[in-house]
LOGU-130288 format. One record per atom (N, C-alpha, C): residue in one letter; x, y, z. Coordinates in Angstrom, 2 decimals. Example, Ala and Ser with C-alpha at 12.3 -4.5 7.8 and 13.67 -1.06 7.14 Angstrom:
2
<r A,<13.19,-5.69,7.80>>
<r A,<12.30,-4.50,7.80>>
<r A,<13.20,-3.30,7.80>>
<r S,<12.85,-2.25,7.08>>
<r S,<13.67,-1.06,7.14>>
<r S,<12.90,0.03,7.87>>
% end
This chain:
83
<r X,<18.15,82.85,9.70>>
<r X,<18.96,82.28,8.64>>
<r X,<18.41,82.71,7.29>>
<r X,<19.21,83.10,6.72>>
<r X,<18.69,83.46,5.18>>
<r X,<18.51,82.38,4.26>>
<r X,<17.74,82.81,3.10>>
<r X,<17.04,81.48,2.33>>
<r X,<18.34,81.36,1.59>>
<r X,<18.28,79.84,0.96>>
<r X,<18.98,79.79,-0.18>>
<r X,<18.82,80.44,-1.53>>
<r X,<19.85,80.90,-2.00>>
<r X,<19.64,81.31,-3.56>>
<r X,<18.64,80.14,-4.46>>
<r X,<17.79,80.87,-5.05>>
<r X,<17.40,80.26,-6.39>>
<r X,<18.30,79.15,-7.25>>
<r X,<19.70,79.34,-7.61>>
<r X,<20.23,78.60,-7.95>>
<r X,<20.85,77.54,-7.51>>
<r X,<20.60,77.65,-6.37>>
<r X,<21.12,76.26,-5.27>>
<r X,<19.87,75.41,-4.93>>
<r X,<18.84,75.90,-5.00>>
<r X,<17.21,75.37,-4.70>>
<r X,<17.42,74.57,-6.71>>
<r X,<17.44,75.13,-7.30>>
<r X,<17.71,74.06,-9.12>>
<r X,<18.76,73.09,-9.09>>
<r X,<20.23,73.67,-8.46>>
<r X,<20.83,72.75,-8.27>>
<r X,<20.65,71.66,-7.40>>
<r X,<19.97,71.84,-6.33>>
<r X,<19.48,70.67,-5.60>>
<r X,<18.05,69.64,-6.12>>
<r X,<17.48,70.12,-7.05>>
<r X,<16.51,69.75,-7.55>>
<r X,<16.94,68.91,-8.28>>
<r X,<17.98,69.01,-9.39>>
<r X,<18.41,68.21,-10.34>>
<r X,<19.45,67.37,-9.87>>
<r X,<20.35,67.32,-8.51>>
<r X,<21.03,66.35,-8.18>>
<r X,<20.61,65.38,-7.08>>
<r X,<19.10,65.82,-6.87>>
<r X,<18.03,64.56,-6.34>>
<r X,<17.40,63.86,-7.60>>
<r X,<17.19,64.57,-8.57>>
<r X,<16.60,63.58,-10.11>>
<r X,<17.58,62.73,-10.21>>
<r X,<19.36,63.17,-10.28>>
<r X,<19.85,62.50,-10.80>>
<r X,<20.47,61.52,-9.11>>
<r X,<20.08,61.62,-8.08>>
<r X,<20.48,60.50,-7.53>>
<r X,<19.76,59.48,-7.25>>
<r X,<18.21,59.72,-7.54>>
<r X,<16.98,59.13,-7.38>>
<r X,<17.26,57.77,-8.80>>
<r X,<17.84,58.12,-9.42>>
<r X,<18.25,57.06,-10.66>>
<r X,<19.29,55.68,-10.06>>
<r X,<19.61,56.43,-8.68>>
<r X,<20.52,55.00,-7.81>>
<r X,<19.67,54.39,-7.10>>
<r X,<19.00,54.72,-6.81>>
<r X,<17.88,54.39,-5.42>>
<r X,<18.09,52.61,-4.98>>
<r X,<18.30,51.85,-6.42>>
<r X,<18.69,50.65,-6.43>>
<r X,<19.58,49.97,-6.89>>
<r X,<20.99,51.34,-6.75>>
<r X,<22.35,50.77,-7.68>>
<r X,<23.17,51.15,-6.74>>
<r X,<23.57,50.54,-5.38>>
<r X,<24.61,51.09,-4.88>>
<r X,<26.21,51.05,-5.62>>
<r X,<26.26,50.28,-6.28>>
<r X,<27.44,49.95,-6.47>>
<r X,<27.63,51.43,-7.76>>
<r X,<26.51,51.28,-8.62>>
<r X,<27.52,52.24,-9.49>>
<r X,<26.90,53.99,-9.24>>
<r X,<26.41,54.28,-7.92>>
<r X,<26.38,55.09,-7.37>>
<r X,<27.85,55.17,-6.67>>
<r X,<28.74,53.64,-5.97>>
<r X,<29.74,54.42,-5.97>>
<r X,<30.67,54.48,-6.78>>
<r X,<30.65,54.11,-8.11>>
<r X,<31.69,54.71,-9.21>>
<r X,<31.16,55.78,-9.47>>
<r X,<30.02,56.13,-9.74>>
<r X,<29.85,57.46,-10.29>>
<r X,<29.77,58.70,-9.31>>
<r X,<29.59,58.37,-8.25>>
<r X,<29.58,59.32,-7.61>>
<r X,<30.65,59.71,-6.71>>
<r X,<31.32,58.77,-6.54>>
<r X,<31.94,58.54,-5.66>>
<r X,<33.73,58.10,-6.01>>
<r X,<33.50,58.03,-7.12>>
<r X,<34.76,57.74,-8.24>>
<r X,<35.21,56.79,-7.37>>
<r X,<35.15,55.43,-7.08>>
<r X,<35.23,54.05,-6.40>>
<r X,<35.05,52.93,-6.69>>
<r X,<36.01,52.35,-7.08>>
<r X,<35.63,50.85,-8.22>>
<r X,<35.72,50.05,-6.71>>
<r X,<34.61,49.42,-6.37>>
<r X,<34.67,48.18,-5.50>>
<r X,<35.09,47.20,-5.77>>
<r X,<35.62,45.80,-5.23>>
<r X,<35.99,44.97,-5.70>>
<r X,<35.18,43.75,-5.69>>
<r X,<35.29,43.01,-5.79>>
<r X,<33.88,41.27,-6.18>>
<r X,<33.49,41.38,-4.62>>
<r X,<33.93,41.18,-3.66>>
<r X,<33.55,41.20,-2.46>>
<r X,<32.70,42.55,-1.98>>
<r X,<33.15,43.69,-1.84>>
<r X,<32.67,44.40,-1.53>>
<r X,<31.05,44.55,-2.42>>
<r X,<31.14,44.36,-3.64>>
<r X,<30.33,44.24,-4.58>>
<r X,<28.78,43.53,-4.04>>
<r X,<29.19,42.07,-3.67>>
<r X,<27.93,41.11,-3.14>>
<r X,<27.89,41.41,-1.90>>
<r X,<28.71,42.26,-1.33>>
<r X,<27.73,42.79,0.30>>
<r X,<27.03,43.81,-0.02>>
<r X,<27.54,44.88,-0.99>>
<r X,<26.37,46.10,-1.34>>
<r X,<25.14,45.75,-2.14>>
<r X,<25.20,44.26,-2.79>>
<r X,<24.00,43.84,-3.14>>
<r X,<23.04,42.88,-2.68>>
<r X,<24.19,42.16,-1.57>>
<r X,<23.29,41.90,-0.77>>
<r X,<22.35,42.34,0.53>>
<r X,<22.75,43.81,0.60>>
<r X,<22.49,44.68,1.11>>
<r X,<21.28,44.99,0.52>>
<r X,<21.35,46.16,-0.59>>
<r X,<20.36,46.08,-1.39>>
<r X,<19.20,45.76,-1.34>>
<r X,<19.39,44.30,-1.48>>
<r X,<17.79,43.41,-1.74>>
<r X,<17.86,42.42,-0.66>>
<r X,<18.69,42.67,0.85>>
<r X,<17.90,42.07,1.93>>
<r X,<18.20,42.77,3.45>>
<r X,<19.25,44.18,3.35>>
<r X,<18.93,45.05,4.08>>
<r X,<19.82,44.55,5.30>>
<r X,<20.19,43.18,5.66>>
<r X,<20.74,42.89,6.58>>
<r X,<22.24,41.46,6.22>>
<r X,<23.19,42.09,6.52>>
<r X,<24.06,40.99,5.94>>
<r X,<24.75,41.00,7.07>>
<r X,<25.65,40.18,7.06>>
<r X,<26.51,39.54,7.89>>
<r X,<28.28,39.42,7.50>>
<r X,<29.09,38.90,7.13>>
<r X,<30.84,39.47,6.51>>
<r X,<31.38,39.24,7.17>>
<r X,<31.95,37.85,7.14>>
<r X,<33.40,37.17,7.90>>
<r X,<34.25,37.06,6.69>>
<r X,<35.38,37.99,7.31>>
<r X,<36.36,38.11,6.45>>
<r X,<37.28,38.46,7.50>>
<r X,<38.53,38.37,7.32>>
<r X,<39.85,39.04,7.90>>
<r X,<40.19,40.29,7.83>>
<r X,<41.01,40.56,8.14>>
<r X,<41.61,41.87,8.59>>
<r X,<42.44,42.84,7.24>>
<r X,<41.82,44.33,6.89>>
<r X,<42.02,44.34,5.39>>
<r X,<41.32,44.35,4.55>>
<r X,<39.90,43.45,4.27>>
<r X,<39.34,43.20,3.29>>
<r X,<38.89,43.84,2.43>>
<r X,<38.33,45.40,3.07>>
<r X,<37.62,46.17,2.57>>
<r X,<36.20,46.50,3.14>>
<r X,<36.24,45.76,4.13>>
<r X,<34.62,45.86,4.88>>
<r X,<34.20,47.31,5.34>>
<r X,<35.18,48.00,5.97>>
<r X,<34.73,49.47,6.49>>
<r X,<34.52,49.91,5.24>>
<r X,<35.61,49.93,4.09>>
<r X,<35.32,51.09,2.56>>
<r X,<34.03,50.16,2.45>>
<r X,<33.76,48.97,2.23>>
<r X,<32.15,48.75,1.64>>
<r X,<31.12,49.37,2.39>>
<r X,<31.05,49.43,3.92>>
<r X,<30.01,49.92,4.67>>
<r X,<29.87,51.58,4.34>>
<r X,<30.74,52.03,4.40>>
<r X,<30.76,53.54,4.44>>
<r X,<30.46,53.91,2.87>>
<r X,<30.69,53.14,1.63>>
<r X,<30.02,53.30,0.67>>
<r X,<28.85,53.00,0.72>>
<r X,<28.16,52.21,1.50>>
<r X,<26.41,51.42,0.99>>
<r X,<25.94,52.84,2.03>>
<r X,<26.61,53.07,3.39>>
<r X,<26.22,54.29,4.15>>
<r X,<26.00,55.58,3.52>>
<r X,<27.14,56.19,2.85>>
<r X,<26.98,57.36,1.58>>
<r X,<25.57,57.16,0.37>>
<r X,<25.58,56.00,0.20>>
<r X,<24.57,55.84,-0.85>>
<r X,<23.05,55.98,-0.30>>
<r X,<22.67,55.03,0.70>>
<r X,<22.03,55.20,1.07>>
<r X,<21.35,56.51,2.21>>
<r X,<22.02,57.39,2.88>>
<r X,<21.87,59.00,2.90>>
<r X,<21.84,60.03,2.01>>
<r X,<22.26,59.09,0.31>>
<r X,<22.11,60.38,-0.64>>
<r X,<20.85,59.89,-0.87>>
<r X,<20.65,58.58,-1.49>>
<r X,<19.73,58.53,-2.06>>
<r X,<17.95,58.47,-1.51>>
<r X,<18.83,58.53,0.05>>
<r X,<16.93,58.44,0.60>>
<r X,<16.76,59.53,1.98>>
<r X,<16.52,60.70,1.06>>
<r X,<16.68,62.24,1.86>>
<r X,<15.90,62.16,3.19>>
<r X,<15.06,61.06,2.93>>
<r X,<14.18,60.66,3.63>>
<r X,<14.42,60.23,5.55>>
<r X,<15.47,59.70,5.27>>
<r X,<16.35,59.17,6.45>>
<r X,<16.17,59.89,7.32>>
% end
């Protein structure tokens, strides 16, 4: 496999600086990144996510629960390469 260009090794450099600035903002990791305004609900599961890693979400059918998971999921694979 051939290496990456030089300019894709800078560009990846600087869009880990700049996602490393979410590390503890899911939510406006997904407006900004993700061009995604969540709504109040989705909002306190990605923060309660956040700062306790394990939540729970009884809600009905509709709510928004898959778009919230698959946003805190996106965020958290950008922001922790580590995974």
């Amino acid at each position: 496999m051939a290496a990456a260009p030089a300019a894709n090794l800078e560009w990846s450099s600087d869009l880990a600086e700049a996602l490393s600035g979410y590390a503890d903002d899911p939510v406006g990791f997904t407006e900004d990144f993700l061009g995604r305004r969540p709504w109040k609900r989705q909002i306190e599961m990605m923060e309660r996510f956040r700062d306790r890693k394990r939540v729970s979400c009884r809600s009905g059918h509709g709510s928004g629960k898959t778009d919230g998971l698959a946003y805190l999921t996106i965020w958290l694979l950008a922001t922790r390469p580590q995974m």
